[in-house]
C-alpha positions as CSV (number, residue, x, y, z in Angstrom):
1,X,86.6,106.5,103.6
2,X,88.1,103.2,102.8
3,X,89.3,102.5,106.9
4,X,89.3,104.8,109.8
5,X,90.8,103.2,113.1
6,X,90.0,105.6,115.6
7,X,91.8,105.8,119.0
8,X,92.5,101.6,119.4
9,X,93.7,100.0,122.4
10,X,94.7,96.3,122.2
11,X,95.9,94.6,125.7
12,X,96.9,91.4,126.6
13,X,97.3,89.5,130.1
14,X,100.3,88.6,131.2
15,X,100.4,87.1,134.7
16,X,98.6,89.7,136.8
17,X,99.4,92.6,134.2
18,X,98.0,93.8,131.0
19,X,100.6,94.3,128.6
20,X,99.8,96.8,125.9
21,X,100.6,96.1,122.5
22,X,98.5,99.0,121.0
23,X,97.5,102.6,122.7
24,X,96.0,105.2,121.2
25,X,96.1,104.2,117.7
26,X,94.7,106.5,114.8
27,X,94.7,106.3,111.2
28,X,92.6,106.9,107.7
29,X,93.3,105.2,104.2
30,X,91.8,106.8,101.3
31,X,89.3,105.0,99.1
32,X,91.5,103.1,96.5
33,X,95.0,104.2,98.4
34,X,97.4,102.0,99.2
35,X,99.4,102.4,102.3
36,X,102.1,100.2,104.1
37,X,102.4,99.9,107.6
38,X,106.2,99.0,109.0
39,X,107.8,98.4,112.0
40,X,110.1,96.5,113.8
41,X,109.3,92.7,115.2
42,X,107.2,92.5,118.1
43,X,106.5,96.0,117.2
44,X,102.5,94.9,117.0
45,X,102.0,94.7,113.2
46,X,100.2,91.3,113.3
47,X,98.2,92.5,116.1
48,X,97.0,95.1,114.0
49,X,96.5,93.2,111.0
50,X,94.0,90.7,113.3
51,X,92.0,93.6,114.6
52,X,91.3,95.1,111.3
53,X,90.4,91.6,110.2
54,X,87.9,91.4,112.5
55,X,89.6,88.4,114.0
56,X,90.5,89.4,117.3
57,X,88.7,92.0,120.0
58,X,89.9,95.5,120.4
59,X,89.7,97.0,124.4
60,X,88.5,100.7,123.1
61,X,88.5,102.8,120.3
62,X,86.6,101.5,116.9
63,X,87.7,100.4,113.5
64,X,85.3,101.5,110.6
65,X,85.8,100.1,106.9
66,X,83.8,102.2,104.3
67,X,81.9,103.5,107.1
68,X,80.9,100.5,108.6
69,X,82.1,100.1,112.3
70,X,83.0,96.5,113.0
71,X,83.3,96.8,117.2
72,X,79.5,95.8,117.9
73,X,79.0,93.4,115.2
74,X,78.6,89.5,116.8
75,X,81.0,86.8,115.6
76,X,78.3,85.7,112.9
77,X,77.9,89.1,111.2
78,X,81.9,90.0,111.6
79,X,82.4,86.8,109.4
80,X,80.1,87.4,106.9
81,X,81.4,90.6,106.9
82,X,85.0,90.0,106.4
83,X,83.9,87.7,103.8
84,X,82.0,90.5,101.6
85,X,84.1,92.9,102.0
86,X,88.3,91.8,103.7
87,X,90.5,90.0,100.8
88,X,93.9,88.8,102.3
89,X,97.5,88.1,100.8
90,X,99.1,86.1,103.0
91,X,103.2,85.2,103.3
92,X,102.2,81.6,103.6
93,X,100.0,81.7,100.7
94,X,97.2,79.9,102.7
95,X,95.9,78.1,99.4
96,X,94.0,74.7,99.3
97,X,96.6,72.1,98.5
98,X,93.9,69.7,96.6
99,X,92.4,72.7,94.5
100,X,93.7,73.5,91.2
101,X,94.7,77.2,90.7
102,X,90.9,77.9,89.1
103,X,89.6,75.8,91.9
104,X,91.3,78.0,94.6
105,X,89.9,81.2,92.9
106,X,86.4,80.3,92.3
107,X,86.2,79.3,96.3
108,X,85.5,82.9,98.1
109,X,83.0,83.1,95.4
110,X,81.0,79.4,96.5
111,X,81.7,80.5,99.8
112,X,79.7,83.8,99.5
113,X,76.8,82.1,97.3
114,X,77.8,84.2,94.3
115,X,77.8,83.2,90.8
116,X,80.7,83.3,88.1
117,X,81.3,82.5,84.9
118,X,84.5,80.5,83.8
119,X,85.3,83.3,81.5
120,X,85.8,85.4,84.6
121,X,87.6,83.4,86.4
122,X,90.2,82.6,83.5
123,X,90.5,86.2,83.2
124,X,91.7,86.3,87.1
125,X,94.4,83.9,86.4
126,X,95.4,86.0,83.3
127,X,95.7,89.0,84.6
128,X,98.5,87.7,87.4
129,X,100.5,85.0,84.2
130,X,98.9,82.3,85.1
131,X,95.9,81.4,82.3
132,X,97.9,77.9,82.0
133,X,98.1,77.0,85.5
134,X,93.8,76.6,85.5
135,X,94.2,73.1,86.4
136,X,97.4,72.6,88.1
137,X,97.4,72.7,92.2
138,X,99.6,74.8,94.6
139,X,102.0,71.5,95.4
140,X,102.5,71.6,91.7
141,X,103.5,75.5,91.3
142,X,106.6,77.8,92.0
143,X,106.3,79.8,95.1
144,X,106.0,83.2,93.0
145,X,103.2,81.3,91.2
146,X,101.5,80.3,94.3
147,X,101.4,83.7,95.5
148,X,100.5,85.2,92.0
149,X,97.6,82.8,92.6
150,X,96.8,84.2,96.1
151,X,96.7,87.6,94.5
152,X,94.2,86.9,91.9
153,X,91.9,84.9,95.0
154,X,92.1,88.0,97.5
155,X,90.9,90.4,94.7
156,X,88.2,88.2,92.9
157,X,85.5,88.8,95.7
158,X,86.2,92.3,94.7
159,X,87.0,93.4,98.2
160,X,86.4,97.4,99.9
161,X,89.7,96.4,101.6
162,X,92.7,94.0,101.0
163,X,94.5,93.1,103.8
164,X,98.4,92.0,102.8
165,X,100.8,90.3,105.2
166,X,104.6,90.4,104.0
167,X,103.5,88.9,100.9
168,X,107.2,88.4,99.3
169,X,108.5,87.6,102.5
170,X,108.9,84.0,101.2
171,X,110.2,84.7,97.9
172,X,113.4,84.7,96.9
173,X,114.6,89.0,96.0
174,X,113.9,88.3,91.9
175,X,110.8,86.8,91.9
176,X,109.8,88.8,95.1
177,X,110.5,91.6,93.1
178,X,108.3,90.6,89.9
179,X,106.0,89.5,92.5
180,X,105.0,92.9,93.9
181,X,105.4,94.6,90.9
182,X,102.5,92.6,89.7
183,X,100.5,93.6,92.9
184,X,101.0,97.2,92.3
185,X,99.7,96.5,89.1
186,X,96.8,95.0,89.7
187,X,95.7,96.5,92.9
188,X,95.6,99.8,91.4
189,X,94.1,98.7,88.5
190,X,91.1,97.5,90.6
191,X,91.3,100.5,92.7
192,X,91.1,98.4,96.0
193,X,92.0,100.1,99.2
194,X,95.0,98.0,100.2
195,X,96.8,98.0,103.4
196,X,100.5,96.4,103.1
197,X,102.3,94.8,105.8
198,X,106.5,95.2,105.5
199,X,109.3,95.2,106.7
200,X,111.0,95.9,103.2
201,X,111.2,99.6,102.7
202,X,111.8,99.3,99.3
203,X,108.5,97.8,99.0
204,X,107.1,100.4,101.4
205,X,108.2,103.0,99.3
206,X,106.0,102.2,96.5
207,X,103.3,102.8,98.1
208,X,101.2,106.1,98.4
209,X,101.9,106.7,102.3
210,X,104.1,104.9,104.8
211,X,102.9,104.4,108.4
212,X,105.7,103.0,111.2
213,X,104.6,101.5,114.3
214,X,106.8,102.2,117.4
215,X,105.5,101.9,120.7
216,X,102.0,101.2,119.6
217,X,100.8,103.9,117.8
218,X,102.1,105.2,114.2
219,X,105.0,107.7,114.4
């Protein structure tokens, strides 16, 4: 099983009451699926995003990825896990300004003491157009190209899960569109269980199974 989230409650304080942004929340994503999860704003899709991430506290329920339940692990071991195993597309791209493109890849990899070859990391930046960007930085690249870039770094750990907020949400509809295509393309190619943040149903669509959050739990 890729992810299991199993009957999650998230509250926050408000004054002297707890406001509830999820209740009760369930749901299973097949080993190399990819699913998107849509919902109105406010409706608690960054919430969820965090707590799969491992980067905020859930109240009750638990959230296993590839079996692995993440609700007792300490802060250390949730960061090395999310490290190993979480990659992330983000809508702000979240790259190193001062990195070149080959620089921004290899990172995740220094991070997590693992060794590459340049071949392998050229071969990243092929696979999403961008072979001649190697030693250009972010500041110096389209926005489509700086999120092509961001593709090929949250795959090139070779993640159990990737974890992708609105990722064409600052693209313009054109290049958005070539954009996602290109993720479809290469997350399936990899095989890597991918959970897609939208509000774009026509992006939703493409995926293998549509979840909506309303009233903090998927309808």
């Amino acid at each position: 099983m890729g992810l299991k989230i199993s009957n999650l409650k998230k509250t926050y304080a408000q004054g002297s009451e707890k406001l509830t942004i999820l209740n009760q929340l369930n749901l299973e994503v097949n080993t190399s699926e990819v699913v998107a999860v849509v919902g109105a704003s406010g409706s608690g899709k960054s919430t969820f995003l965090s707590l799969v991430a491992g980067l905020d506290y859930f109240d009750e329920g638990d959230i296993a990825i590839n079996n692995q339940s993440i609700k007792n692990l300490k802060r250390e071991h949730i960061t090395k896990f999310r490290a190993e195993n979480i990659g992330f597309v983000f809508q702000q791209f979240h790259l190193i300004s001062h990195l070149t493109a080959f620089e921004n890849i290899t990172l995740p990899l220094e991070i997590l003491g693992r060794p590459y070859a340049d071949e392998e990391i050229l071969k990243a930046l092929e696979n999403v157009g961008l072979a001649h960007r190697a030693k250009h930085k972010p500041t110096e690249m389209s926005g489509g190209e700086c999120q092509r870039l961001a593709l090929a770094r949250g795959l090139i750990t070779k993640p159990s899960l990737l974890l992708a907020d609105e990722p064409s949400g600052n693209l313009d509809s054109e290049t958005g569109v070539k954009v996602m295509n290109l993720f479809f393309e290469q997350v399936r190619a990899t095989k890597t269980t991918t959970v897609l943040v939208t509000h774009d149903m026509e992006l939703a669509k493409k995926c293998d199974r549509i979840f909506v959050l309303k009233n903090g739990s998927f309808n």
